[in-house]
N, C-alpha and C positions, 0 to 999 in steps of 0.2 A: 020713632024719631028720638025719645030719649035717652032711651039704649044706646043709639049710637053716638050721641054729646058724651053719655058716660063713658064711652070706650074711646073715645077720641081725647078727653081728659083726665082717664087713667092711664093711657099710652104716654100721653105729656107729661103726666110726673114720675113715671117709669123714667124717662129719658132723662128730666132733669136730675133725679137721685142718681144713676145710675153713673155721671159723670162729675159727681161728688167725692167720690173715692178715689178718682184720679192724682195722684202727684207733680205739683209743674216740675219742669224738669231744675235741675240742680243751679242750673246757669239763669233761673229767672227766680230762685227764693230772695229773700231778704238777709245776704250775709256781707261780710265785710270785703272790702275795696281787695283784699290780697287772695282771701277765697275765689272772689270774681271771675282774678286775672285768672289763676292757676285753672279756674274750668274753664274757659276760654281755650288755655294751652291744650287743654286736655279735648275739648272738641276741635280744634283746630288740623288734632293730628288726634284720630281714636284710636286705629291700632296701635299705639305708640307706648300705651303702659308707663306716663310718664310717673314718677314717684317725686313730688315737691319735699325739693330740702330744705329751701327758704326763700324767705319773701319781705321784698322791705317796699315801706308805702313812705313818699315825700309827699308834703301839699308844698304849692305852689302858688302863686298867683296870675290869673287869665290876665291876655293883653288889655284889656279894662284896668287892670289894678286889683279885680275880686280874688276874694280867697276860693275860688270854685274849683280848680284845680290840684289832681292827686293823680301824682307818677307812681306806677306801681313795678318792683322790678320782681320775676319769679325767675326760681332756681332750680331744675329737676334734673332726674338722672331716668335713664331707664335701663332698666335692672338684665333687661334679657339681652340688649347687644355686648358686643366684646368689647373691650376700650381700645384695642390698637386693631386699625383696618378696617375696612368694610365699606361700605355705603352711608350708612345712617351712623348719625354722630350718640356716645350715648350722653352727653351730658347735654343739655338743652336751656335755653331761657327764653323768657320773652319780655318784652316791656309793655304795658296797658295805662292808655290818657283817659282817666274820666273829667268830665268839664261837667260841674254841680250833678256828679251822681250818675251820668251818664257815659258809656263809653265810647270812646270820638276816636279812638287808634289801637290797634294792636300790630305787634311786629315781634318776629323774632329776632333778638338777640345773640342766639348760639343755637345754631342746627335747624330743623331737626335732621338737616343732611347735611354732609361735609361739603 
């Protein structure tokens, strides 16, 4: 019977180490409001290769009056479509509302289709 407490508490900390190594994904670390956005763009649309040229952050004030508020606007290009014709636009943006830290809106801005 102790045998198998031990085998059943060495399976447990197999399991919990084992899921140690894992990396959260890129979109849930600790980076800034313009990083955020642009992975945002970038899951939004994956096959898309987007390439961020720029990125500008406003704060803002919420309908309270708080400073909790930051507009984010991102700039990319992707590099493999053509610029003139086709279906898929290559220049692309998006805009991202975070309200204290949080993300409350994303939309695109330009593309990713014409």
């Amino acid at each position: 019977m102790r045998a198998i407490g031990a085998k059943i508490a060495l399976l447990l900390v197999c399991v919990a180490l084992g899921a140690c190594g894992e990396e959260r994904p890129r979109a849930l670390r600790n980076t800034g409001y313009s990083d955020r956005c642009a992975d945002f763009m970038r899951l939004s649309f994956p096959e898309g290769d987007i390439e961020i040229k720029q990125s500008e952050a406003r704060i803002s004030t919420t309908a309270g009056g708080d400073l909790g508020l930051m507009i984010v606007d991102v700039d990319g290009i992707r590099p493999k479509i053509p610029e003139t014709g086709g279906f898929l636009a290559r220049a692309v943006s998006a805009r991202c509302r975070f309200e204290n830290g949080v993300l409350t809106d994303f939309r695109w801005t330009k593309g990713p289709f014409r």
